[in-house]
VOMIVO-757455 format. One record per residue: residue in one letter; chain; y negated, x negated, z negated of N, C-alpha, C in turn. Coordinates in steps of 0.1 Angstrom, whole numbers, plus 5000, padded with zeros to 4 digits. Each point is the difference from the previous one (the first is absolute). Layout:
<nodes>
code A | unit A | n_c2 Y | n_c1 X | n_c3 Z | ca_c2 Y | ca_c1 X | ca_c3 Z | c_c2 Y | c_c1 X | c_c3 Z $
...
</nodes>
This chain:
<nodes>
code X | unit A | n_c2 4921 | n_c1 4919 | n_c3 5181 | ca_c2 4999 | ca_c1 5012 | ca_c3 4992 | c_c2 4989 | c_c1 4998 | c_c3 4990 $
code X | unit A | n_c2 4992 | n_c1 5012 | n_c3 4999 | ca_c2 4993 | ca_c1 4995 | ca_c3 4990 | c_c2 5003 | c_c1 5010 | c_c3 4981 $
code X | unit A | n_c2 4994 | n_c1 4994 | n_c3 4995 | ca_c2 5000 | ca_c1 5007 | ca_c3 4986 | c_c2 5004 | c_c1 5014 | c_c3 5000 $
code X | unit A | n_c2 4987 | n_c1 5003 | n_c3 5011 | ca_c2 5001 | ca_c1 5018 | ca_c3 4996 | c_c2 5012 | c_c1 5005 | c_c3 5006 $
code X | unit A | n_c2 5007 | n_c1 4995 | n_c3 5013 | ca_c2 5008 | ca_c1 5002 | ca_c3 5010 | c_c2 5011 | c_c1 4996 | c_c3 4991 $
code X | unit A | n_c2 5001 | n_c1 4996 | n_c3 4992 | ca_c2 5012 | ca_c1 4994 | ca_c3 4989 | c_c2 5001 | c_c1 5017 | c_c3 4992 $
code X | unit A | n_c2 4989 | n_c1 4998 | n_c3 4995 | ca_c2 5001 | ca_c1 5018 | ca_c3 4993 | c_c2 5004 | c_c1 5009 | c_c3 5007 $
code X | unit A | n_c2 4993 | n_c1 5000 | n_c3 5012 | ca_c2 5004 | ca_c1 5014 | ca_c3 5008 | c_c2 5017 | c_c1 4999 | c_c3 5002 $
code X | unit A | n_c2 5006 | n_c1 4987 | n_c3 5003 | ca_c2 5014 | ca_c1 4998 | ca_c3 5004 | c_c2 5006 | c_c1 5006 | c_c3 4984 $
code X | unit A | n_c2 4996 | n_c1 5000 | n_c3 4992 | ca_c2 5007 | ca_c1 5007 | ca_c3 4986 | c_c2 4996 | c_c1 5008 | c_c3 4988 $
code X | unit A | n_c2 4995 | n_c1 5007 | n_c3 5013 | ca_c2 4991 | ca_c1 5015 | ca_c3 4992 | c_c2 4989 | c_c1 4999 | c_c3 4989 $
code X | unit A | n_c2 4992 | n_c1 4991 | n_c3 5001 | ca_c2 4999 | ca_c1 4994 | ca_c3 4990 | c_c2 4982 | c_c1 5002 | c_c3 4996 $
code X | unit A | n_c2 4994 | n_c1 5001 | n_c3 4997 | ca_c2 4984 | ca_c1 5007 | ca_c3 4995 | c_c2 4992 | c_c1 4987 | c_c3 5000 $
code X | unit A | n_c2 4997 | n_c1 4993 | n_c3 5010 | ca_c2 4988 | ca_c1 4990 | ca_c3 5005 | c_c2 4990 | c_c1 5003 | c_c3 4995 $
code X | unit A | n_c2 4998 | n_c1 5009 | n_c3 4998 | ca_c2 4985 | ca_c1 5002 | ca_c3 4996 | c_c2 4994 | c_c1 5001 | c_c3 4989 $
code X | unit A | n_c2 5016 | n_c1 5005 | n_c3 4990 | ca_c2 4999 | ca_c1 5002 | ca_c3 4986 | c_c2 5001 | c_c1 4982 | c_c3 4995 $
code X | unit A | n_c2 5011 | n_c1 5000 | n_c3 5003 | ca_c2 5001 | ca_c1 4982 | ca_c3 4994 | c_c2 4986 | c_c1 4996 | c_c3 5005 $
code X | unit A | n_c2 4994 | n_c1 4994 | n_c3 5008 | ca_c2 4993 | ca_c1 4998 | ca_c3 5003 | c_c2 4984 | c_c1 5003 | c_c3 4992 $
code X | unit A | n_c2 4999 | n_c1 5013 | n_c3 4995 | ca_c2 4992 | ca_c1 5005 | ca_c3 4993 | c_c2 5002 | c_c1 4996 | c_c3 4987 $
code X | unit A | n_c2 5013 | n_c1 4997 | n_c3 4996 | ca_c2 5003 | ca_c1 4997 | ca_c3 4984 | c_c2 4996 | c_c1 4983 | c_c3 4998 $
code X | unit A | n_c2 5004 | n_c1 4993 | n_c3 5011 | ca_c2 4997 | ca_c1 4983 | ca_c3 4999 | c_c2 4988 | c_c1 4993 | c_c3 5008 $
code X | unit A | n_c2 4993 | n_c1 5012 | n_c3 5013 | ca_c2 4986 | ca_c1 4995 | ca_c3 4996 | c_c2 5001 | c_c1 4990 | c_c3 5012 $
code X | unit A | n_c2 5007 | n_c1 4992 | n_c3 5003 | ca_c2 5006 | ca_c1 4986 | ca_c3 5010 | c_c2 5011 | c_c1 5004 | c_c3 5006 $
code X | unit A | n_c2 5004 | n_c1 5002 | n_c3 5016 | ca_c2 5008 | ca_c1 4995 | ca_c3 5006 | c_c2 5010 | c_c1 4989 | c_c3 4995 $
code X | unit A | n_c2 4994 | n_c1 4988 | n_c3 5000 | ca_c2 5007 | ca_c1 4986 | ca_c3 4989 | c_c2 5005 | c_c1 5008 | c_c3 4989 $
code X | unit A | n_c2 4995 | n_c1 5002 | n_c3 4992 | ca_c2 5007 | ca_c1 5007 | ca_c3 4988 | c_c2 5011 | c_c1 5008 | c_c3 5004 $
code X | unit A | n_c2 5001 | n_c1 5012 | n_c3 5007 | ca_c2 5013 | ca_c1 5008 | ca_c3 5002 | c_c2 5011 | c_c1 4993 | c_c3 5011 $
code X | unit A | n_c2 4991 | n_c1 4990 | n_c3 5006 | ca_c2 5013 | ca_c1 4985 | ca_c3 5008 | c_c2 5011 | c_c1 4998 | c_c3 4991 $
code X | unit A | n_c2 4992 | n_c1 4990 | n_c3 4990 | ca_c2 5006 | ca_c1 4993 | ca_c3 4987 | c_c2 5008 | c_c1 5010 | c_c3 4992 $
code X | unit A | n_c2 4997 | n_c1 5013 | n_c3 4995 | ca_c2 5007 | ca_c1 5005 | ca_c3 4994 | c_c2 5014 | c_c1 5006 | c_c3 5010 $
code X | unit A | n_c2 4997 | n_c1 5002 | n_c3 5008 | ca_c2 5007 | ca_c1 5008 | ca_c3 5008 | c_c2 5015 | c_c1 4986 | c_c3 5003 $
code X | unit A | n_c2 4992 | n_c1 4990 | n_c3 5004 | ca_c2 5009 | ca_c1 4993 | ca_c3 5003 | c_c2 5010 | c_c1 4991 | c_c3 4990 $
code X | unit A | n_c2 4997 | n_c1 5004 | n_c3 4984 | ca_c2 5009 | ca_c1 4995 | ca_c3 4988 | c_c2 5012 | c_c1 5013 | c_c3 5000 $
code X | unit A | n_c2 4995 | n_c1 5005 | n_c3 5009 | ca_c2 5010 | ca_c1 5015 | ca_c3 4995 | c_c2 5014 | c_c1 4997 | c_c3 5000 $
code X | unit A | n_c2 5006 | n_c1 4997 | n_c3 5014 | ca_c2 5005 | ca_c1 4990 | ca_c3 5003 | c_c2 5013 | c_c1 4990 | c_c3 4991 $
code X | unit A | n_c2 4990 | n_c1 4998 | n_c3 4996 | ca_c2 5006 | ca_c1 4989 | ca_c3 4984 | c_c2 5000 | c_c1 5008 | c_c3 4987 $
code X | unit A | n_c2 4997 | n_c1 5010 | n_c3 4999 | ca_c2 4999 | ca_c1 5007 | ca_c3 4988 | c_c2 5016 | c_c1 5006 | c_c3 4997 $
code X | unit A | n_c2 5009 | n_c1 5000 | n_c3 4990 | ca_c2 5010 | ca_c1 5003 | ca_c3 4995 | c_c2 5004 | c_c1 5011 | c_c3 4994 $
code X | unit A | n_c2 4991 | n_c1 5011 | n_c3 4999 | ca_c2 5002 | ca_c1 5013 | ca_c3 4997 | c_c2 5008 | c_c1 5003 | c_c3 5003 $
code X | unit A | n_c2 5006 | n_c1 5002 | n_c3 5015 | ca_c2 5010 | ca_c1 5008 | ca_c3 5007 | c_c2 5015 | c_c1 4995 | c_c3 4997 $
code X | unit A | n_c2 4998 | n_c1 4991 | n_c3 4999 | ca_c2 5010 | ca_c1 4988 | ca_c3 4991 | c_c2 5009 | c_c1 5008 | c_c3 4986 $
code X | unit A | n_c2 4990 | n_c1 4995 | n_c3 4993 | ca_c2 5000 | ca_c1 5006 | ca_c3 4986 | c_c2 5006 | c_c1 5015 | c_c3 5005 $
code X | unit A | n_c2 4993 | n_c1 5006 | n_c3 5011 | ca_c2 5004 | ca_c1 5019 | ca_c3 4997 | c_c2 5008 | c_c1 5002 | c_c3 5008 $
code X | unit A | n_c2 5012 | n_c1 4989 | n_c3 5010 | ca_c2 5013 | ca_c1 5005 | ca_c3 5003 | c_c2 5002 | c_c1 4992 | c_c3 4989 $
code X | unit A | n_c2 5003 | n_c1 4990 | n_c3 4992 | ca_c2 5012 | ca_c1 4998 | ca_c3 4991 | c_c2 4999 | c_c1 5009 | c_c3 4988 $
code X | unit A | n_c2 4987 | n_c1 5002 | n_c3 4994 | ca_c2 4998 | ca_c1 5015 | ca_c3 4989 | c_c2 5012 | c_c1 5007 | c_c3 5007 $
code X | unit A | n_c2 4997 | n_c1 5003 | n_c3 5011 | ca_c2 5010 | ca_c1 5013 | ca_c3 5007 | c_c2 5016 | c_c1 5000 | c_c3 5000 $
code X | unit A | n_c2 5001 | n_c1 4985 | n_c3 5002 | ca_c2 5014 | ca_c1 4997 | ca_c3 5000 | c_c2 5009 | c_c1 4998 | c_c3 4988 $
code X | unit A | n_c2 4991 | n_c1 4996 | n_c3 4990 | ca_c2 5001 | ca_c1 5002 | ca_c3 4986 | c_c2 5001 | c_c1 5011 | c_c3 4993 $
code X | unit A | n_c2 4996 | n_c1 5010 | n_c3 5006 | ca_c2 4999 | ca_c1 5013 | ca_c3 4995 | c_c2 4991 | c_c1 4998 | c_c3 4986 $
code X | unit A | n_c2 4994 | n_c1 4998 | n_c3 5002 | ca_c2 4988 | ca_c1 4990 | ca_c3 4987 | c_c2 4985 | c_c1 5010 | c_c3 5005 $
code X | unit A | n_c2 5000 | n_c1 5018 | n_c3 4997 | ca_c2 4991 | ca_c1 5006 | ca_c3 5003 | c_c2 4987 | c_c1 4997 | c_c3 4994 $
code X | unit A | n_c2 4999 | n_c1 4996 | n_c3 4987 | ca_c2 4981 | ca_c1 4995 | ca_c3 4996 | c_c2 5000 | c_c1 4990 | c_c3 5007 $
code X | unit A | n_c2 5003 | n_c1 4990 | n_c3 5008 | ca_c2 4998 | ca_c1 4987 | ca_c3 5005 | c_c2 5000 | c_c1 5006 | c_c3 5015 $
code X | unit A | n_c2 5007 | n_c1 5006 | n_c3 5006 | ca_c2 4997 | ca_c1 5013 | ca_c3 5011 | c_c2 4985 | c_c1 5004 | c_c3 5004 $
code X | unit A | n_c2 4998 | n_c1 5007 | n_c3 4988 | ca_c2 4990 | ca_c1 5008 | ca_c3 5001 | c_c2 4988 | c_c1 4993 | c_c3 4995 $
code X | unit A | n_c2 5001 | n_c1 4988 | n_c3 4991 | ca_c2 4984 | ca_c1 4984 | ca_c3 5002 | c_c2 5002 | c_c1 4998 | c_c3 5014 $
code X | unit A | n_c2 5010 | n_c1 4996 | n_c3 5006 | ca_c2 4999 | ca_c1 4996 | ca_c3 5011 | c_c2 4993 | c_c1 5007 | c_c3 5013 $
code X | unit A | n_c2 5006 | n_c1 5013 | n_c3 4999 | ca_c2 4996 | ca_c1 5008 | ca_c3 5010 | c_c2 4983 | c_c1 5007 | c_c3 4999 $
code X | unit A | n_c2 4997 | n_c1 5000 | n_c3 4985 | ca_c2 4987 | ca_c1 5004 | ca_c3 4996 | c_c2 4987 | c_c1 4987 | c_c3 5008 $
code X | unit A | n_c2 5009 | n_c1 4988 | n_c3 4998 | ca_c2 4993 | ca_c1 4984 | ca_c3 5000 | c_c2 4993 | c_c1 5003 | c_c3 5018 $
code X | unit A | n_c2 5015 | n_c1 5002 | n_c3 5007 | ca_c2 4997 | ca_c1 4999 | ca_c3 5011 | c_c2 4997 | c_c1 5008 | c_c3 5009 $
code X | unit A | n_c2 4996 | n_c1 5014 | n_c3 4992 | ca_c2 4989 | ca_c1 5011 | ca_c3 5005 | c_c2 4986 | c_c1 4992 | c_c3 4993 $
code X | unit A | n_c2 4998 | n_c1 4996 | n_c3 4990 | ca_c2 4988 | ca_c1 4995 | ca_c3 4999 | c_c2 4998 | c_c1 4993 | c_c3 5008 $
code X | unit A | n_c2 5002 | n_c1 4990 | n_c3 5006 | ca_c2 4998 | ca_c1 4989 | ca_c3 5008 | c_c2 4998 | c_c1 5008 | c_c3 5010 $
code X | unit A | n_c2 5008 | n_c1 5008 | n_c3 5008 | ca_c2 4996 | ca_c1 5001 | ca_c3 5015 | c_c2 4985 | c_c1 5010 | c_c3 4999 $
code X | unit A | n_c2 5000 | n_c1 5010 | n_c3 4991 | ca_c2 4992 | ca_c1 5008 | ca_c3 4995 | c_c2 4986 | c_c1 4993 | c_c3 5005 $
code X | unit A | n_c2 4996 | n_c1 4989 | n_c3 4992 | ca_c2 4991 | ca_c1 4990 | ca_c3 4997 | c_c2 5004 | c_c1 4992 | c_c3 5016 $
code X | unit A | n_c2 5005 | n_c1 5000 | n_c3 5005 | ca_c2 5001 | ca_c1 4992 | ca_c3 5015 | c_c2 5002 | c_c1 5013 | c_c3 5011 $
code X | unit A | n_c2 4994 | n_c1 5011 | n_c3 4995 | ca_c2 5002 | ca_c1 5012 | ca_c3 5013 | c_c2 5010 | c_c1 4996 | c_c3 5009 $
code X | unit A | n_c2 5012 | n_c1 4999 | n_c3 4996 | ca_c2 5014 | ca_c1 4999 | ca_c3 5008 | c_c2 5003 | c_c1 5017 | c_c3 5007 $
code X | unit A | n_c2 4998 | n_c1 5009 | n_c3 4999 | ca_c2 4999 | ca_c1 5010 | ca_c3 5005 | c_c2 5015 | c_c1 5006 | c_c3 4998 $
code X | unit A | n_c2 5010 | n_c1 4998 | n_c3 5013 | ca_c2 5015 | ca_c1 5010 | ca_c3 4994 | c_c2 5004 | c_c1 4994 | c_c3 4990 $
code X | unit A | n_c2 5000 | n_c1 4991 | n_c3 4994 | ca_c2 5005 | ca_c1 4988 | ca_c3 4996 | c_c2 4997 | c_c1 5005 | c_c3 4985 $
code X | unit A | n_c2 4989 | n_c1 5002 | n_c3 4998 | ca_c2 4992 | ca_c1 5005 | ca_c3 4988 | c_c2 5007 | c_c1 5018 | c_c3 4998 $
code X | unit A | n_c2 5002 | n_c1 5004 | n_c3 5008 | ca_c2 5004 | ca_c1 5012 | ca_c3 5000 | c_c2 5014 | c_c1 5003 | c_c3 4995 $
code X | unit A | n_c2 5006 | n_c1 4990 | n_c3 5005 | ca_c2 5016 | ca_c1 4997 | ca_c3 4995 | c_c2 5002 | c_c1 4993 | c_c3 4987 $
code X | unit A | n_c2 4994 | n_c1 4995 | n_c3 4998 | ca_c2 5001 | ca_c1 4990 | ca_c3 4985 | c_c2 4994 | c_c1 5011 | c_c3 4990 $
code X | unit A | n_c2 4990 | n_c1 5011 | n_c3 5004 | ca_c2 4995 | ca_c1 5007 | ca_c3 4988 | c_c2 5014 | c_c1 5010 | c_c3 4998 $
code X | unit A | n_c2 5004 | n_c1 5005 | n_c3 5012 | ca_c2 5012 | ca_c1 5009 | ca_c3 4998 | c_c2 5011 | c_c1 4999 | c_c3 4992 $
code X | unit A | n_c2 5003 | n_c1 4981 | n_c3 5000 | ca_c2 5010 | ca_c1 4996 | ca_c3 4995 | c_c2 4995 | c_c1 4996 | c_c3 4987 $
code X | unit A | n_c2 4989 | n_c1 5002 | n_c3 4998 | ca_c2 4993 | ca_c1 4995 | ca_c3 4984 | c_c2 4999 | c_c1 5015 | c_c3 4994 $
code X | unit A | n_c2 4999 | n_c1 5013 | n_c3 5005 | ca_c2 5000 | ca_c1 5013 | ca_c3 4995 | c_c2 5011 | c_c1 5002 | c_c3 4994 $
code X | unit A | n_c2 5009 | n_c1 4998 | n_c3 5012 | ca_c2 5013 | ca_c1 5005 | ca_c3 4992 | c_c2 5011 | c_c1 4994 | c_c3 4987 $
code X | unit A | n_c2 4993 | n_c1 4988 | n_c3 4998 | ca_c2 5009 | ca_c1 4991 | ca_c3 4994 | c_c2 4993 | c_c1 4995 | c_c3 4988 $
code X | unit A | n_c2 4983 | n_c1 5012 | n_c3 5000 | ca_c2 4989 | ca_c1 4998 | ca_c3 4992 | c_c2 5008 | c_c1 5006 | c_c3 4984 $
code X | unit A | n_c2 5009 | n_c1 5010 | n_c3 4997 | ca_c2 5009 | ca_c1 5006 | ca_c3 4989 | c_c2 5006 | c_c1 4985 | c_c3 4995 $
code X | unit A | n_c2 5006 | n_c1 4991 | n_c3 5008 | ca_c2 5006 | ca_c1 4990 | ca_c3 4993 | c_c2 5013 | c_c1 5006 | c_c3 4996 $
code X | unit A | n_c2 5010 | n_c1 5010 | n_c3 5003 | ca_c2 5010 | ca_c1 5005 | ca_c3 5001 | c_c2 5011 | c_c1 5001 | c_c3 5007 $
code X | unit A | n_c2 4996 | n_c1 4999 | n_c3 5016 | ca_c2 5010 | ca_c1 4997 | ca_c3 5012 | c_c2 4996 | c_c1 4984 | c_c3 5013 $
code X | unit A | n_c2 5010 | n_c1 4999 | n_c3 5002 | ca_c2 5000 | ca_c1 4989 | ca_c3 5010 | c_c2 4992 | c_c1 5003 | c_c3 5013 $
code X | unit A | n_c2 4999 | n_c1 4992 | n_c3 5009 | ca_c2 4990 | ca_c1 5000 | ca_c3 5004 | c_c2 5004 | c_c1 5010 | c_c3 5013 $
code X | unit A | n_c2 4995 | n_c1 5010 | n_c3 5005 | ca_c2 5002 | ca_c1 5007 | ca_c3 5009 | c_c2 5007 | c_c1 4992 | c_c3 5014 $
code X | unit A | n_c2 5011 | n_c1 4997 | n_c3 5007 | ca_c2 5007 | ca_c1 4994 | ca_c3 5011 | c_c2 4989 | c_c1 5002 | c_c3 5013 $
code X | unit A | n_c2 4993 | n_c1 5009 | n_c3 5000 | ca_c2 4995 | ca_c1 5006 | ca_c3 5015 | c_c2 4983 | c_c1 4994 | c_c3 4998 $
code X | unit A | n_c2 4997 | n_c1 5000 | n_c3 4986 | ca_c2 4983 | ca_c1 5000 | ca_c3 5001 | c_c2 5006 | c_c1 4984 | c_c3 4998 $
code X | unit A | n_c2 5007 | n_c1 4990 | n_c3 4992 | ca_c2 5001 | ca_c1 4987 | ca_c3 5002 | c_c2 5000 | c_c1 4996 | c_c3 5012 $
code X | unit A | n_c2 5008 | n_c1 5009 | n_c3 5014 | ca_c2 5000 | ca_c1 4992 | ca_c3 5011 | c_c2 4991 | c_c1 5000 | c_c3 5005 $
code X | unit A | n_c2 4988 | n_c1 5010 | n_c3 4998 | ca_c2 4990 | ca_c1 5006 | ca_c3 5008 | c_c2 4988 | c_c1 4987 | c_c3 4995 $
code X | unit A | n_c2 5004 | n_c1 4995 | n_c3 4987 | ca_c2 4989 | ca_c1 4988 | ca_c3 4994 | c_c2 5004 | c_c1 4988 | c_c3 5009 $
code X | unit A | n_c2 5015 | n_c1 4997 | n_c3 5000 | ca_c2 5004 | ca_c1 4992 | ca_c3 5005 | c_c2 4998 | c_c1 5000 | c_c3 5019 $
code X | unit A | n_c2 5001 | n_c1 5010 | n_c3 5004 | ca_c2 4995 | ca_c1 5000 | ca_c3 5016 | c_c2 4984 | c_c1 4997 | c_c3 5002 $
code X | unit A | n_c2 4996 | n_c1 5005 | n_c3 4992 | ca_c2 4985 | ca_c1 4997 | ca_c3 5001 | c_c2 4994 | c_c1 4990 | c_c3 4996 $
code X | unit A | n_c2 5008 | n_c1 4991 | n_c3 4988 | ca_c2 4993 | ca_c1 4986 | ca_c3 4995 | c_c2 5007 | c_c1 4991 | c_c3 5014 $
code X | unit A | n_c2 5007 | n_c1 5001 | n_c3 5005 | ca_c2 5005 | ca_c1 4997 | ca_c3 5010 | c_c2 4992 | c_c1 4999 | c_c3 5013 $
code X | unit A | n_c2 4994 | n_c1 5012 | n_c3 5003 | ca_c2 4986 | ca_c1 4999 | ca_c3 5013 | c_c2 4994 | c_c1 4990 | c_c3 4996 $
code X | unit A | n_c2 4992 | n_c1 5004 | n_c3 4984 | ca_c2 4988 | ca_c1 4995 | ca_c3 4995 | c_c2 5004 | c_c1 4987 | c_c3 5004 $
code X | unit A | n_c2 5011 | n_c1 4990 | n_c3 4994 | ca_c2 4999 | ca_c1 4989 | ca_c3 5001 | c_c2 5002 | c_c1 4991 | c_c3 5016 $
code X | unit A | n_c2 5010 | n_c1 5009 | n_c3 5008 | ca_c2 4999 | ca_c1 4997 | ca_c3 5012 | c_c2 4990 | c_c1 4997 | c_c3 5005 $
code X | unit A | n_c2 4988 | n_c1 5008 | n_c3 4997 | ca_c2 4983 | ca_c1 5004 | ca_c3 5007 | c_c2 4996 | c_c1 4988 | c_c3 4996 $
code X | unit A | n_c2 5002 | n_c1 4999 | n_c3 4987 | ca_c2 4990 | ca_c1 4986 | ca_c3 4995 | c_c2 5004 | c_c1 4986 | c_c3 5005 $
code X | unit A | n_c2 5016 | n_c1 5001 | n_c3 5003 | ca_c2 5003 | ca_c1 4986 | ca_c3 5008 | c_c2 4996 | c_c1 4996 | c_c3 5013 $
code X | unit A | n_c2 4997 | n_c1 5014 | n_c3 5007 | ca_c2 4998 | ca_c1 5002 | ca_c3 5014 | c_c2 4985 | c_c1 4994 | c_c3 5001 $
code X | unit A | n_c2 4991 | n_c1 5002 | n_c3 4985 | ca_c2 4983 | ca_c1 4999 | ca_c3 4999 | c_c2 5004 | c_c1 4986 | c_c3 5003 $
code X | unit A | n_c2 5002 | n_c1 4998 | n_c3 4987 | ca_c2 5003 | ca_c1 4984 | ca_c3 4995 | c_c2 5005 | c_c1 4989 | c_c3 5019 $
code X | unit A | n_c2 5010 | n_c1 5007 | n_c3 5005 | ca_c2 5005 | ca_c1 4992 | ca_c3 5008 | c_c2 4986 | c_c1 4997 | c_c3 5014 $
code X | unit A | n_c2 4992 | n_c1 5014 | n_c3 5001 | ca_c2 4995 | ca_c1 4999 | ca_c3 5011 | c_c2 4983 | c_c1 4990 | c_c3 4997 $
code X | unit A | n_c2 4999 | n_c1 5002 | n_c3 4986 | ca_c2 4991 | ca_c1 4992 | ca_c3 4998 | c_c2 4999 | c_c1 4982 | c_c3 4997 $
code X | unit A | n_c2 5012 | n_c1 4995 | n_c3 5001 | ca_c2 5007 | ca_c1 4986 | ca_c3 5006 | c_c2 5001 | c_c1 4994 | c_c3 5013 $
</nodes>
């Protein structure tokens, strides 16, 4: 599999990342700490805490990130979940959380699938 074929497997804008980092190597390396990155972490226990400002850094954090890594649905789900929870008033929507959670789910699948076939 290659890079772009990694994108295409998660909807994901090759051309834009790509355009923003300039290097293939560059959107490798970032793409591949993603991975290890603890956002989603932080934004189910926010959630399970019912701890909405820590929710909504979280969910904000990890629409930035994919944003900036043209994650594509992924990006689309995390902003949904970052709109509505943008008030800082109610918990985190049950349906747009799963929708972040099914999709950081592909993303990371895809990247293990990169990772494994490039070994």
């Amino acid at each position: 599999m290659t890079l772009e074929e990694c994108y295409k497997m998660i909807n994901g804008d090759y051309n834009d990342v790509l355009s923003r980092f300039q290097k293939e190597s560059l959107v490798e390396r970032f793409l591949l700490k993603f991975p290890n990155d603890k956002t989603m972490e932080l934004l189910k226990n926010a959630v399970a805490e019912k701890n909405i400002e820590e929710s909504f850094r979280a969910a904000h954090t990890l629409k930035g990130i994919t944003i900036n890594l043209s994650l594509g649905d992924l990006t689309v789900a995390s902003t949904k979940l970052t709109d509505q929870l943008k008030p800082c008033v109610s918990e985190a929507d049950p349906e747009l959380l799963a929708d972040v959670e099914r999709e950081y789910a592909k993303v990371i699948e895809t990247i293990n699938a990169y990772i494994s076939e490039k070994q």
